[in-house]
N, C-alpha and C positions, 0 to 999 in steps of 0.2 A: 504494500500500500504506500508507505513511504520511500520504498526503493534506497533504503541505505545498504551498502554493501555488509554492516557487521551491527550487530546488538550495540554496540560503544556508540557508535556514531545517531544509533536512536535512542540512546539513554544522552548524549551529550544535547540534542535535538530538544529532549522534553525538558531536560533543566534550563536550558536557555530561554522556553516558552515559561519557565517556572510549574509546568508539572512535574514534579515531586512524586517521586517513588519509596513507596509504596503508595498506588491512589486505591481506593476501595471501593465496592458498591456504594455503602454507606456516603463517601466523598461524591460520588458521582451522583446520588440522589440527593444531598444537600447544594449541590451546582444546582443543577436542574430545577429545581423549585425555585432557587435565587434566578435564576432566568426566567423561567414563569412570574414570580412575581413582577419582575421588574417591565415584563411586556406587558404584563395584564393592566401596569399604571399610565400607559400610554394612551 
């Protein structure tokens, strides 16, 4: 999907975006509702 040649270059990839690993369900369903919210105030 991202087309890096090695795991490092996609782990270097998400710390630069600042996603942090370990991310979880949990993190990924507290994102998404903060997105929902923030569209629903529009």
């Amino acid at each position: 999907m991202l087309n890096f040649s090695s795991r490092w270059e996609t782990y270097e990839f998400l710390k630069r975006e600042k996603a942090y690993l370990p991310y979880t369900e949990d993190d990924l369903e507290q994102d998404s509702q903060a997105i929902r919210n923030v569209l629903s105030q529009e």
